[in-house]
PAZAPA-4460 file (N, C-alpha, C; in steps of 0.05 Angstrom, whole numbers, plus 32768, in hexadecimal, padded with zeros to 4 digits):
% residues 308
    n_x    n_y    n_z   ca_x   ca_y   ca_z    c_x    c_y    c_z   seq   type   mol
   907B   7E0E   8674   907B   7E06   8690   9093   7DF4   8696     1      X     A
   909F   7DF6   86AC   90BA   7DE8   86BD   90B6   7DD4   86C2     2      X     A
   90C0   7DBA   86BF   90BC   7D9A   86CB   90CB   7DA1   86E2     3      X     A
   90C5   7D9E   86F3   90D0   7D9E   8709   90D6   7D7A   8716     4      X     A
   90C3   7D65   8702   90C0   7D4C   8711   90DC   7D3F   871E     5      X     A
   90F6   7D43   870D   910B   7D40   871B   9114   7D4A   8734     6      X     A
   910D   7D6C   8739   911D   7D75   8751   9106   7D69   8765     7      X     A
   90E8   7D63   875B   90DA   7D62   8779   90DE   7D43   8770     8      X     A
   90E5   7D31   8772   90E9   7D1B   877A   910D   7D0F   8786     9      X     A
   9116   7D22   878C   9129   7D26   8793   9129   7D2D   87AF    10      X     A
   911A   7D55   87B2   9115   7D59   87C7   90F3   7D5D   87D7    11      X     A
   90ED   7D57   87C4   90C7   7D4E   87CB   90BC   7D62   87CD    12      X     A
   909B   7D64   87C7   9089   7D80   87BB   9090   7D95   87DA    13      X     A
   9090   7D88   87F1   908E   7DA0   8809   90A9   7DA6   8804    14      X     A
   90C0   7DA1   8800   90CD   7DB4   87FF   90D0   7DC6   87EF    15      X     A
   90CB   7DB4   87CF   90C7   7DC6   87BF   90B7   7DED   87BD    16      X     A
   909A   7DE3   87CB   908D   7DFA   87DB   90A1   7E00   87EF    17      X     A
   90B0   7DF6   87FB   90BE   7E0D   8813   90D4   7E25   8802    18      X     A
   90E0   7E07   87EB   90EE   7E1E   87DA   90E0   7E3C   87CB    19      X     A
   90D0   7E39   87C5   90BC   7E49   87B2   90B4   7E61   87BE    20      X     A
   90AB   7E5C   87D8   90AB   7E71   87F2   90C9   7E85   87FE    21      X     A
   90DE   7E79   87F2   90EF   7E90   87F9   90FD   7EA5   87E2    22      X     A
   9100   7EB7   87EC   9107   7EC8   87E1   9126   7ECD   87E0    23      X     A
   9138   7ED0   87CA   914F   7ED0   87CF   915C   7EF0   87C3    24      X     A
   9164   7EFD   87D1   9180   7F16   87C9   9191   7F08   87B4    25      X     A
   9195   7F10   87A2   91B3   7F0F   879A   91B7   7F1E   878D    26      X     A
   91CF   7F34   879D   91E0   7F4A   878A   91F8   7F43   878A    27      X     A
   91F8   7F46   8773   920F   7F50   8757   9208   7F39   874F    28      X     A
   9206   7F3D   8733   9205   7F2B   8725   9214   7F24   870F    29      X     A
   9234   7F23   871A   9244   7F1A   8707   9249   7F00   86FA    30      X     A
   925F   7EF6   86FB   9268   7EDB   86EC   925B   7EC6   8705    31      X     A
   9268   7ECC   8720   9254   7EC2   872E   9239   7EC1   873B    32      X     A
   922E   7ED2   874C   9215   7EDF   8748   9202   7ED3   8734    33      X     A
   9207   7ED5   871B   91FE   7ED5   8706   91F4   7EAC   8701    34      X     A
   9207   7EAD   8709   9207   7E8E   8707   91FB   7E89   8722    35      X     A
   91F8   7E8B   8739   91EF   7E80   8750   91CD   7E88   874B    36      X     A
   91C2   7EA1   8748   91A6   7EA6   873B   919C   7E8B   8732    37      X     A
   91A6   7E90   871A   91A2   7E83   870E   919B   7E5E   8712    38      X     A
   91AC   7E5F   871E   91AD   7E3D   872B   919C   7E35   8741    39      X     A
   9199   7E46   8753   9186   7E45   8769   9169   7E45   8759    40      X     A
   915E   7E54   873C   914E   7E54   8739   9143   7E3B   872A    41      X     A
   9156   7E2D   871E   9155   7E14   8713   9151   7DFD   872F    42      X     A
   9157   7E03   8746   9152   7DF7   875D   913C   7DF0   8769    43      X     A
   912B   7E03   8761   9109   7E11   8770   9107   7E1F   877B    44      X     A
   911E   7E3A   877F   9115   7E48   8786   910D   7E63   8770    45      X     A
   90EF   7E6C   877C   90E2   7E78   8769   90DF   7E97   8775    46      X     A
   90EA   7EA6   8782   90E8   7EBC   878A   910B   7ECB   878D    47      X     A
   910C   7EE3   8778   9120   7EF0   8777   912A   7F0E   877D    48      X     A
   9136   7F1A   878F   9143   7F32   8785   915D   7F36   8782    49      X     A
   915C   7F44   8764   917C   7F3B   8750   917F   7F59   8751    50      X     A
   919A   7F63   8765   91A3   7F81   8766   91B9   7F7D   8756    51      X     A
   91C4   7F8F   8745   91DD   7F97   8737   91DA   7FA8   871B    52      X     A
   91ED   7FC3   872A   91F2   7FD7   8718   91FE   7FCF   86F5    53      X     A
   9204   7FC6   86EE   9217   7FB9   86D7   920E   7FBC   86CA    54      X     A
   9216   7FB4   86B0   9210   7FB1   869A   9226   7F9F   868D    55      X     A
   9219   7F87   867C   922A   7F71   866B   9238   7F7E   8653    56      X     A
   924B   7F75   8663   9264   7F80   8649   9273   7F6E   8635    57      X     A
   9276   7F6A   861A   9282   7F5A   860E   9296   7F52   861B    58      X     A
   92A2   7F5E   862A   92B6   7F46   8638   92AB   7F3C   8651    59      X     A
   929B   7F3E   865A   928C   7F2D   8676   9289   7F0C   8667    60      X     A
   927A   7F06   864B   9275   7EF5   8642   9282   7EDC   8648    61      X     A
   9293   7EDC   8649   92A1   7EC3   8649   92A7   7EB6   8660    62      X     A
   92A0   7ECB   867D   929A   7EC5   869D   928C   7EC9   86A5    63      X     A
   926F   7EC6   8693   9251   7ECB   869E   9247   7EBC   8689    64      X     A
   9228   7EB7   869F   9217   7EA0   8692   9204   7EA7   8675    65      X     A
   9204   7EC1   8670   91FB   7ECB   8663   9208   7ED4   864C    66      X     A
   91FF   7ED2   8637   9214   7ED0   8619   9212   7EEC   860B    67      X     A
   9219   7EF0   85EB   921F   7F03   85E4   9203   7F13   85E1    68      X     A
   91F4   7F06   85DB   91D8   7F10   85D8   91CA   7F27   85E6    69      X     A
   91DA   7F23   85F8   91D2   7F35   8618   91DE   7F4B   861B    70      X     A
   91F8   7F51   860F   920C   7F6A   8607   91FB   7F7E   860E    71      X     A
   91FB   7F96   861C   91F4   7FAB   8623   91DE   7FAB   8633    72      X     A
   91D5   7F97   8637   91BA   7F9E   864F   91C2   7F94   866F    73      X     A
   91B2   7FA3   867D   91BA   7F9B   8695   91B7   7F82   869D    74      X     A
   91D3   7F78   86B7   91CF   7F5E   86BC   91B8   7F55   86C8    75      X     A
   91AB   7F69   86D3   9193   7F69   86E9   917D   7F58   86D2    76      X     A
   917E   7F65   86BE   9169   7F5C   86A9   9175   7F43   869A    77      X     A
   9188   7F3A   8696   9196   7F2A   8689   9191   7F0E   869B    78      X     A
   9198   7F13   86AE   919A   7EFE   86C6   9172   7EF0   86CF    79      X     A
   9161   7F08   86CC   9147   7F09   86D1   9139   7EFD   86BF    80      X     A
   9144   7EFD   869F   9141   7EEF   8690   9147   7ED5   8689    81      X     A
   915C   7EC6   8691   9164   7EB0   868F   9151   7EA2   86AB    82      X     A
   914C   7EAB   86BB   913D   7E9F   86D3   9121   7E9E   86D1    83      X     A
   911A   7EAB   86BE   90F9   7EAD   86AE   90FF   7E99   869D    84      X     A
   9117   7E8D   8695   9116   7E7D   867E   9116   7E59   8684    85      X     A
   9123   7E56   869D   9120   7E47   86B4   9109   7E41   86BD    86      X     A
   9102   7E5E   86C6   90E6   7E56   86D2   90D4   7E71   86D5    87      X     A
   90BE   7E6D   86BC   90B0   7E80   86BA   909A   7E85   86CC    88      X     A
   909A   7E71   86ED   908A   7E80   8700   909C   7E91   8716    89      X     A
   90B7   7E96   8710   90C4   7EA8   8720   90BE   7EBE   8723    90      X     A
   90B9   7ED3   8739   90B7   7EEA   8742   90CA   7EF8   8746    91      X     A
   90D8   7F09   8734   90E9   7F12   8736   90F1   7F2C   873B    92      X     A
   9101   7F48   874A   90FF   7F5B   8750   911A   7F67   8744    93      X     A
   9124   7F6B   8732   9137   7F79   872A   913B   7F9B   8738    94      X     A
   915D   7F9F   873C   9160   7FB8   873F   9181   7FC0   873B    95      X     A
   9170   7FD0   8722   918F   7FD6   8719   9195   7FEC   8726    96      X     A
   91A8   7FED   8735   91BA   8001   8741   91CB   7FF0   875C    97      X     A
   91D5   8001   8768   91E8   7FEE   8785   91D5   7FEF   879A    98      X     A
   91DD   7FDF   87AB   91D0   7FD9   87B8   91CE   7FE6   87D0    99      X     A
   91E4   7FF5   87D3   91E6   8009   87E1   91D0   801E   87E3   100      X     A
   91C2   8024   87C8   91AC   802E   87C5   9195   802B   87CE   101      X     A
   9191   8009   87D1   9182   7FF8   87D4   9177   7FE6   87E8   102      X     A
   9189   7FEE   87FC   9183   7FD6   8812   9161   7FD6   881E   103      X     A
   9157   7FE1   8815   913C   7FDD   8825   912C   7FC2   8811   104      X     A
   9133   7FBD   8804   9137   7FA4   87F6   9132   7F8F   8802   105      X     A
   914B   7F8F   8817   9151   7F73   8826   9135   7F75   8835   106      X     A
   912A   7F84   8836   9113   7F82   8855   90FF   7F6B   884A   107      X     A
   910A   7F5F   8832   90EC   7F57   8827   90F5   7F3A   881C   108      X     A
   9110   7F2A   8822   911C   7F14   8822   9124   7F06   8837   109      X     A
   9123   7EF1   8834   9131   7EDB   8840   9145   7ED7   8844   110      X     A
   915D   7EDA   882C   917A   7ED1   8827   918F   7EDB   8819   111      X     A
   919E   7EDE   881F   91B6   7F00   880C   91CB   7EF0   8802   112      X     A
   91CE   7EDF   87E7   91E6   7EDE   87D7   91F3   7EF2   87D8   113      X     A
   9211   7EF3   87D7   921C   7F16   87D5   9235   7F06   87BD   114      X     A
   922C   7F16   87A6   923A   7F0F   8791   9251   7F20   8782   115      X     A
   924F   7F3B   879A   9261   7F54   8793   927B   7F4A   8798   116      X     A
   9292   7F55   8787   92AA   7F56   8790   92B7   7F75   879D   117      X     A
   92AC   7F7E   87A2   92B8   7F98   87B0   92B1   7F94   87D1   118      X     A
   92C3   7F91   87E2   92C9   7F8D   87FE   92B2   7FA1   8802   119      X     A
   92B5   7FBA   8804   92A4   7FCF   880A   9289   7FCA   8808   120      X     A
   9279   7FC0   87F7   9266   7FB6   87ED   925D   7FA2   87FE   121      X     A
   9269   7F8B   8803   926E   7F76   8816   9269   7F79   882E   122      X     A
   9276   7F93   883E   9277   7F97   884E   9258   7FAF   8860   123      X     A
   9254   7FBA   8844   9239   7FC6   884A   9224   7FB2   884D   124      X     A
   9228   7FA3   883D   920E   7F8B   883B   9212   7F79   8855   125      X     A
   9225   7F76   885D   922E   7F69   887A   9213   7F79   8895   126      X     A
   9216   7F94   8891   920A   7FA2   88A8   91EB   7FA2   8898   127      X     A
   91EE   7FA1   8889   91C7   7FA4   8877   91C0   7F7F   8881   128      X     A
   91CA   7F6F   8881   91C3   7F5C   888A   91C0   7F52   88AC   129      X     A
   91D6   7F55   88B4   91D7   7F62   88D2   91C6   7F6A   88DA   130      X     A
   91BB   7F86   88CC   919E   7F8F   88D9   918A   7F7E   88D8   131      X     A
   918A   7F72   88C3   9171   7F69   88B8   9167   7F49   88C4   132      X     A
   9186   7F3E   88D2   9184   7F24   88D6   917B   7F13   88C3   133      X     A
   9190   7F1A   88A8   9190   7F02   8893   91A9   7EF6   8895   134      X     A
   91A3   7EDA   888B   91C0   7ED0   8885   91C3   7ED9   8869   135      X     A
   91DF   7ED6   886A   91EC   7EE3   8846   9204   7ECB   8841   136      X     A
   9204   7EBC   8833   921B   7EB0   8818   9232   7EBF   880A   137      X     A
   9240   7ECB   8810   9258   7ED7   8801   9269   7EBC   87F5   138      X     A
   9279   7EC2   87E0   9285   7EB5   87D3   929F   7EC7   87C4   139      X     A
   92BF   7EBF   87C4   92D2   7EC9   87B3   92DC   7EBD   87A3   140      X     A
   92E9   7EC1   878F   92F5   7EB0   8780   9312   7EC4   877D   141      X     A
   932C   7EAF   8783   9343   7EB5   8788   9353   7EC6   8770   142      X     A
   9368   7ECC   876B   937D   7ED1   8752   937D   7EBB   8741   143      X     A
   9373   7EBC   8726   9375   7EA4   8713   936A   7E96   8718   144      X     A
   9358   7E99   8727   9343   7E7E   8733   934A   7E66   873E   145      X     A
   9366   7E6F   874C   9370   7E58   875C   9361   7E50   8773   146      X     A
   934C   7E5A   877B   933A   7E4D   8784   9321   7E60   878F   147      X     A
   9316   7E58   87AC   9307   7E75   87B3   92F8   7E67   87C5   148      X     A
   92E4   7E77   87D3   92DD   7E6E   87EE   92C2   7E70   87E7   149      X     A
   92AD   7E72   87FF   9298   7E70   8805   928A   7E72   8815   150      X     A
   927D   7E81   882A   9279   7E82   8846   925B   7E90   884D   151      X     A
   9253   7E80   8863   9235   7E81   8867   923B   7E96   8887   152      X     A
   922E   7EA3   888E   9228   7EBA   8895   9210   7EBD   88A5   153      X     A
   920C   7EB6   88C2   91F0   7EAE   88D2   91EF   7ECA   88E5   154      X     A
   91DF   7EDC   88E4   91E7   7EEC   88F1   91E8   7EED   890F   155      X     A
   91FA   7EFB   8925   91FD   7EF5   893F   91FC   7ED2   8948   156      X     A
   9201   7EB9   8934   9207   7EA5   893D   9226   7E9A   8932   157      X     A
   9236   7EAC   8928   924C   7EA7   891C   9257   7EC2   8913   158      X     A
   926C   7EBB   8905   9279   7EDE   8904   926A   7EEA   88E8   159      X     A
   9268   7F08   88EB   9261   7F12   88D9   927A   7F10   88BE   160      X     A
   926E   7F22   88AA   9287   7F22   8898   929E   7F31   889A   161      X     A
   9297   7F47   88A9   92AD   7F47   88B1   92BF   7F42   88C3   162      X     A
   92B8   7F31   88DB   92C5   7F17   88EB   92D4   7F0B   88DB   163      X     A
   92C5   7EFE   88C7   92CD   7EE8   88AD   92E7   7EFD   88A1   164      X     A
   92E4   7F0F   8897   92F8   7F16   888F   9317   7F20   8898   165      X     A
   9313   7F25   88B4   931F   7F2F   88C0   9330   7F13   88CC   166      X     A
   9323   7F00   88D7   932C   7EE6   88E1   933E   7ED4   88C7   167      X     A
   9332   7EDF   88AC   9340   7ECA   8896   9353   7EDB   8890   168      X     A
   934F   7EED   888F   9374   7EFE   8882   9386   7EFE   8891   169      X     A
   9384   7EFE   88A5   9392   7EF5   88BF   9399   7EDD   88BF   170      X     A
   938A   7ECC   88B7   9390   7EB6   88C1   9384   7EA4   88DF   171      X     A
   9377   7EB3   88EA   9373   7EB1   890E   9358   7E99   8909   172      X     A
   935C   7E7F   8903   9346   7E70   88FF   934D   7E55   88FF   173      X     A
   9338   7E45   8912   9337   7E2B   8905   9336   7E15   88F9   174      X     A
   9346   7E13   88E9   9331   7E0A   88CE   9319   7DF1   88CD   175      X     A
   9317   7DE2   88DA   9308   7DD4   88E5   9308   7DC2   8904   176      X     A
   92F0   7DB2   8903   92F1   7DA4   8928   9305   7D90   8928   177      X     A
   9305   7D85   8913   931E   7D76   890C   933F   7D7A   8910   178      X     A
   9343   7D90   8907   935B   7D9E   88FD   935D   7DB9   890A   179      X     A
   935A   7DBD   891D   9359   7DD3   8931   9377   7DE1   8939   180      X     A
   938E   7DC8   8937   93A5   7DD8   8937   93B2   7DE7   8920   181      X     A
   93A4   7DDC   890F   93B4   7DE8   88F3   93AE   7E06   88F5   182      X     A
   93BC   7E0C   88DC   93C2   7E30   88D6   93AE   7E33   88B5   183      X     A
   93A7   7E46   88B6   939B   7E4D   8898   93A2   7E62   8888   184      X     A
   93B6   7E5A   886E   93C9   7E68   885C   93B2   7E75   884E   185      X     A
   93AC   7E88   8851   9391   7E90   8841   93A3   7E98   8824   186      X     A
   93B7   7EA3   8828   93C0   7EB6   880A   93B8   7ECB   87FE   187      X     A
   93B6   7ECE   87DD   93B0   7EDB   87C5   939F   7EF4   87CE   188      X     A
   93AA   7F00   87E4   93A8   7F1F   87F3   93B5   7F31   87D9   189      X     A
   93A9   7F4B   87D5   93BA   7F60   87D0   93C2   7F6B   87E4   190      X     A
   93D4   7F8D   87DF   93E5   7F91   87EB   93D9   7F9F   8802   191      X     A
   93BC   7FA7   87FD   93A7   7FA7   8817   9398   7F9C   8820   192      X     A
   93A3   7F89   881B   9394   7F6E   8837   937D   7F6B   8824   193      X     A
   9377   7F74   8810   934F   7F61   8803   935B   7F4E   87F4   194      X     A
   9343   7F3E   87ED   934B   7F2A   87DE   934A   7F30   87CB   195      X     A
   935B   7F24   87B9   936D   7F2C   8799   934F   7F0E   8790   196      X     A
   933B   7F1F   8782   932B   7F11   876D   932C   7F14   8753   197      X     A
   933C   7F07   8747   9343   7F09   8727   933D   7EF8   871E   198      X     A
   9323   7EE8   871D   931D   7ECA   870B   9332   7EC8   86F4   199      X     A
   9333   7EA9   86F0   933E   7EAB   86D5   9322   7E99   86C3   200      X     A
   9321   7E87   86C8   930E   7E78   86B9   92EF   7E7A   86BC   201      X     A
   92D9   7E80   86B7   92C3   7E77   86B5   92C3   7E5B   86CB   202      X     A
   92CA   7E48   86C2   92CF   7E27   86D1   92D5   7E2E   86E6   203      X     A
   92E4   7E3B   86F6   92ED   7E3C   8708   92E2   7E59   871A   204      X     A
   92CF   7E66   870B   92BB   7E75   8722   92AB   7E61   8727   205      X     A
   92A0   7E5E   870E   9283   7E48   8710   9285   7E2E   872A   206      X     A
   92A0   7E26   8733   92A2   7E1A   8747   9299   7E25   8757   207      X     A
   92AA   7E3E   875F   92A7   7E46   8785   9280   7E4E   877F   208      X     A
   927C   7E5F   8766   9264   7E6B   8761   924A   7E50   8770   209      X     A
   9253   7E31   8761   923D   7E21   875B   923B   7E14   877B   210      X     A
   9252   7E1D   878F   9257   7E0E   87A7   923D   7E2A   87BA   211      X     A
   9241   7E46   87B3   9239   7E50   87BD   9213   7E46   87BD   212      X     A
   9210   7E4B   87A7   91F3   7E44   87A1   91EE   7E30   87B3   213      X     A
   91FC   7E19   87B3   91F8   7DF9   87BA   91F5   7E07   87DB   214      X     A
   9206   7E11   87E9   9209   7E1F   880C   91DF   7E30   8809   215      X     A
   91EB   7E46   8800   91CF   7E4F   87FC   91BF   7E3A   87F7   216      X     A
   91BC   7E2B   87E7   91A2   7E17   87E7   9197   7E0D   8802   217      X     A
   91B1   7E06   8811   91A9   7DEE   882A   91AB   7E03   883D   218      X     A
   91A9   7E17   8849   91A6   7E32   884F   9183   7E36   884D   219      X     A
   917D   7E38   882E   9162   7E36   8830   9152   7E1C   8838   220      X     A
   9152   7E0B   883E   914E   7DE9   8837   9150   7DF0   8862   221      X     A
   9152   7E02   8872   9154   7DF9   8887   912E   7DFC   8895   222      X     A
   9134   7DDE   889F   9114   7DD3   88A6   910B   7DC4   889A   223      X     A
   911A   7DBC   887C   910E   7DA7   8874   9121   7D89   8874   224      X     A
   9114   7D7D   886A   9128   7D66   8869   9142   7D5F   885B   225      X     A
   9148   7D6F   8843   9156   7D75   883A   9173   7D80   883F   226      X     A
   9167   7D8D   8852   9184   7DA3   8862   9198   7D94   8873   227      X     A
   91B1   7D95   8864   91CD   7D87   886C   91D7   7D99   8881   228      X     A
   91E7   7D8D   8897   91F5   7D92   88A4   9215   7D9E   8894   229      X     A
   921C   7DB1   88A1   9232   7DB3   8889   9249   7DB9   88A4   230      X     A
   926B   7DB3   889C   9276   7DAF   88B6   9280   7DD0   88C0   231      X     A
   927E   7DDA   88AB   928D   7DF6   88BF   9279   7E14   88AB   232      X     A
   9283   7E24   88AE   9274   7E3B   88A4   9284   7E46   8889   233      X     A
   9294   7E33   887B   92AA   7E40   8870   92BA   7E32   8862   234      X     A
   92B7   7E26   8841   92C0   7E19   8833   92D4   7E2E   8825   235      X     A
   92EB   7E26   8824   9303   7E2A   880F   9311   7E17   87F4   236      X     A
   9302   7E17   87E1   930D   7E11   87C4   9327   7E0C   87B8   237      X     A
   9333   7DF5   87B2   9342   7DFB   87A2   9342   7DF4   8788   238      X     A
   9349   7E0C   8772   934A   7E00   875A   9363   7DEB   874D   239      X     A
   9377   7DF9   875A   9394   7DF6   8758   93A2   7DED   8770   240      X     A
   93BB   7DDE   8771   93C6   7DDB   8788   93BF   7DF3   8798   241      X     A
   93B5   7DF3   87AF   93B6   7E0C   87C6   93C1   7E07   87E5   242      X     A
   93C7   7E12   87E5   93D5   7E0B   8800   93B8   7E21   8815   243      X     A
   93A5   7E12   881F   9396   7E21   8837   939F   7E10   8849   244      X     A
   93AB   7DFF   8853   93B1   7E00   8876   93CC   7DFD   8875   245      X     A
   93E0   7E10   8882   93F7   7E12   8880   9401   7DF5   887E   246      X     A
   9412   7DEB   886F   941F   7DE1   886B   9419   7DC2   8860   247      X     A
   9401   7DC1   8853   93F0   7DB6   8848   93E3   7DC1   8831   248      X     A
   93E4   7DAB   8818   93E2   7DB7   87FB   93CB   7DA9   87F8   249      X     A
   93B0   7DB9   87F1   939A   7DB1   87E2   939B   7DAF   87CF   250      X     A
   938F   7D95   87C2   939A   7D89   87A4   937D   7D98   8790   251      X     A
   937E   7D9C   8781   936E   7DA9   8763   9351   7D99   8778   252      X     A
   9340   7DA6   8765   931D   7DA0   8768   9318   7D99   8785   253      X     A
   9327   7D99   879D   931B   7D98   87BA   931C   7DAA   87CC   254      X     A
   930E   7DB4   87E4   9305   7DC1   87EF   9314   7DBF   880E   255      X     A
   930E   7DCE   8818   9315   7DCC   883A   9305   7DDB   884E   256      X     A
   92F3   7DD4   8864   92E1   7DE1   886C   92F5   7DEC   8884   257      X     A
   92EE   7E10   8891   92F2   7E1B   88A4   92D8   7E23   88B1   258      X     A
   92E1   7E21   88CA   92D0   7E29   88D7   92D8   7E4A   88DC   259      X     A
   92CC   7E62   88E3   92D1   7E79   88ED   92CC   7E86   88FC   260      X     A
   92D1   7E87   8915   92C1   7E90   8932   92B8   7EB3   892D   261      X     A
   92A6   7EB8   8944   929E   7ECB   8945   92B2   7EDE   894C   262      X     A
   92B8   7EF9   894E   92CB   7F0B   8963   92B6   7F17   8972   263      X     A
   92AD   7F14   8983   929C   7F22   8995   92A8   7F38   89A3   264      X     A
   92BF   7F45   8994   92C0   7F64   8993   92BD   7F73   8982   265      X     A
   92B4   7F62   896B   92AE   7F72   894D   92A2   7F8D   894C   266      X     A
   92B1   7F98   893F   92A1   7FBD   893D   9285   7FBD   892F   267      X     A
   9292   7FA9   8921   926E   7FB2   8915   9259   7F96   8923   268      X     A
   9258   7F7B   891E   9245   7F6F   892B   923C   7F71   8947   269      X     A
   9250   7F78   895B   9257   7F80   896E   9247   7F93   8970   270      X     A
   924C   7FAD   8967   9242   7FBC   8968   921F   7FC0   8966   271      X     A
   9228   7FB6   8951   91FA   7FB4   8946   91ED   7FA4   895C   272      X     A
   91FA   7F87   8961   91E4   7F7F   8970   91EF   7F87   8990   273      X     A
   91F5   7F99   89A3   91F9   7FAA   89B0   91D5   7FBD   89AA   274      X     A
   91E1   7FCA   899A   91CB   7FDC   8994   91B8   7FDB   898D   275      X     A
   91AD   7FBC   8988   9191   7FB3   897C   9187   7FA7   899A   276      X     A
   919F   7F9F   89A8   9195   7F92   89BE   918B   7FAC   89D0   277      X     A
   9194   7FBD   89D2   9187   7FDC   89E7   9171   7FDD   89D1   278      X     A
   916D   7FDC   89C3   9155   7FE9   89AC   913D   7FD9   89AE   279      X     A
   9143   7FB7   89B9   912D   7FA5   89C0   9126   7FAD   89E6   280      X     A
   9136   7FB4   89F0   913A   7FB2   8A09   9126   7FCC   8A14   281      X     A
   912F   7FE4   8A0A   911E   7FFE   8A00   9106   7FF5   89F4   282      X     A
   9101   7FED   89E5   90E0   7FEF   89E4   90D5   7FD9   89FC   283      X     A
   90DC   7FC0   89F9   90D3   7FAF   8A10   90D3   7FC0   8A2C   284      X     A
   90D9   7FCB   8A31   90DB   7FDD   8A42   90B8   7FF5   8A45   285      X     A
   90B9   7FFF   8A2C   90A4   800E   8A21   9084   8007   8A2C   286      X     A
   9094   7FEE   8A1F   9076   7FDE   8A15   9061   7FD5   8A33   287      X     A
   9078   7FC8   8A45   9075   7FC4   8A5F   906B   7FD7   8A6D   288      X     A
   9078   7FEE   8A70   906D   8001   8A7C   904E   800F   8A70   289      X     A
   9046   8013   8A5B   9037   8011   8A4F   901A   8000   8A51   290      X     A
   901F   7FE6   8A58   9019   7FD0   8A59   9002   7FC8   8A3A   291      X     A
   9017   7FCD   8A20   9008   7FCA   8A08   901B   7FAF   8A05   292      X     A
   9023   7FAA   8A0D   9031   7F89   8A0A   903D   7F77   8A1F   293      X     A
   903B   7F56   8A14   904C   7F4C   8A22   9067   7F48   8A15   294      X     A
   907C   7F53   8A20   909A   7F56   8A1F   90A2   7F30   8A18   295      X     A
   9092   7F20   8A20   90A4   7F04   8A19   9096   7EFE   89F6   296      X     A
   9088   7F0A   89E9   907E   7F0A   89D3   9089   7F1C   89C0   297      X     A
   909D   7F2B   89D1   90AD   7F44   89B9   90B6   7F31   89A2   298      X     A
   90B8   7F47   898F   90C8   7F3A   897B   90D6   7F4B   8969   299      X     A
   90ED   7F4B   8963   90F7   7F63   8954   90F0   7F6C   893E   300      X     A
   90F7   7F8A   893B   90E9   7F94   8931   90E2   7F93   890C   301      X     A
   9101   7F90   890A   910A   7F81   88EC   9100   7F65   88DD   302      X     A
   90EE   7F54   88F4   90D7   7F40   88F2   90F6   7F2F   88DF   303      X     A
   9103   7F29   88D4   9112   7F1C   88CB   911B   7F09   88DC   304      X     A
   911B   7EE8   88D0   912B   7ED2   88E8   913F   7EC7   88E6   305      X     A
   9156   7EBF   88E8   9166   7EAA   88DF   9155   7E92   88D3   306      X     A
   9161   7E81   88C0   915F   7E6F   88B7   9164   7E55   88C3   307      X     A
   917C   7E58   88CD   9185   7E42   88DC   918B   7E4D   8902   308      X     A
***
């Protein structure tokens, strides 16, 4: 059995129960992934689904939380195991394959870590969440792990991901309320605009990785006492000197928060809630005429809420 007496005197038994009650997504479960699972479940939270096709490879070892022992079995089970080992009242739902396969998944969570490094991936999970009105946690880690970001994801109250992505490669952003005139050197682009993720160290995923978890935590933690105000939607890392606001050098181990507005011409968020909005509008409509409801009691159909 788990002592928990440290974390609940910290954050006290009701939250503890608030933690216990959510359910968290997290696919891919690589070097990071792998480590954010993992950490949230040492947190209190006790309800999991761990998506990723993979399998641990003698060379994953040395950028994953999981050791040699684990060689050839899936991370889904690897990762499911170390969180049973944590905490053997976790509920856990493994599924090995992509998630692309899988999204009916999400219908049955709270909260979407996205631990994939393939944009594409990212970007499907963007609209699977979208629909679903979850928030999702993405996290990158730069070339050599010169640093990497972190970004919380509310749906239709901030930009989707791909807002986020489109606004940071560009550049087209604030970086905070503070610092509103500055410019943001994003960088370590390849030669098509994605971000160049080449960890070098273990140490230096486990940063942006342990920052993500920490966002997701207080993400879940909203309603209770616990839950921090945080200043913008959008922490950037540095491991190494980095230059994120033009002309201004971030020194090793600190951070810089951006904020990232919405584009409220986005093709895709734009688009969906356009189309979810005629889709509530249409049945309210129905229902009225009908008279099997009152229209100020609708509620969508995807029953999913924001968090915050």
């Amino acid at each position: 059995m788990t002592d928990w007496d440290r974390v609940k005197r910290l954050l006290g038994q009701d939250t503890m129960d608030h933690l216990a009650r959510q359910t968290v997504a997290v696919v891919g479960l690589g070097s990071g992934g792998g480590y954010v699972a993992v950490a949230l479940a040492m947190t209190g939270v006790r309800k999991f689904v761990l998506v990723d096709d993979d399998i641990l490879d003698a060379h994953n070892v040395v950028r994953h939380i999981a050791d040699q022992r684990d060689v050839g079995r899936p991370k889904v089970a690897v990762v499911g195991d170390l969180i049973r080992h944590r905490n053997p009242e976790a509920e856990i739902q493994q599924i090995h394959g992509r998630i692309e396969d899988h999204f009916a998944v999400l219908d049955t969570v709270d909260m979407v870590v996205v631990g994939v490094d393939s944009e594409g991936s990212k970007f499907s999970l963007n609209e699977a969440c979208l629909e679903r009105h979850l928030t999702a946690v993405y996290a990158g880690v730069y070339e050599r792990g010169e640093g990497g970001d972190v970004v919380t994801i509310y749906p239709y109250k901030g930009p989707c991901y791909a807002c986020w992505a489109s606004a940071l490669r560009e550049g087209n952003v604030s970086p905070s309320p503070d610092d509103a005139d500055e410019d943001l050197d994003y960088g370590q682009l390849r030669a098509d605009g994605t971000l160049a993720a080449e960890p070098g160290l273990w140490l230096d995923v486990v940063r942006v990785a342990n920052t993500q978890a920490s966002v997701t935590l207080n993400s879940l933690l909203a309603g209770t006492p616990a839950r921090r105000d945080l200043p913008a939607n959008t922490v950037i890392l540095a491991s190494q000197p980095l230059e994120i606001l033009e002309g201004h050098l971030t020194p090793p181990f600190s951070a810089e928060w951006v904020d990232i507005a919405r584009n409220p011409s986005c093709l895709v968020c734009g688009t969906l809630q356009t189309r979810q909005s005629e889709a509530d509008i249409s049945l309210d409509a129905l229902l009225n005429e009908t008279g099997e409801a009152d229209t100020s009691q609708s509620v969508h159909k995807s029953g999913k809420q924001n968090h915050d």
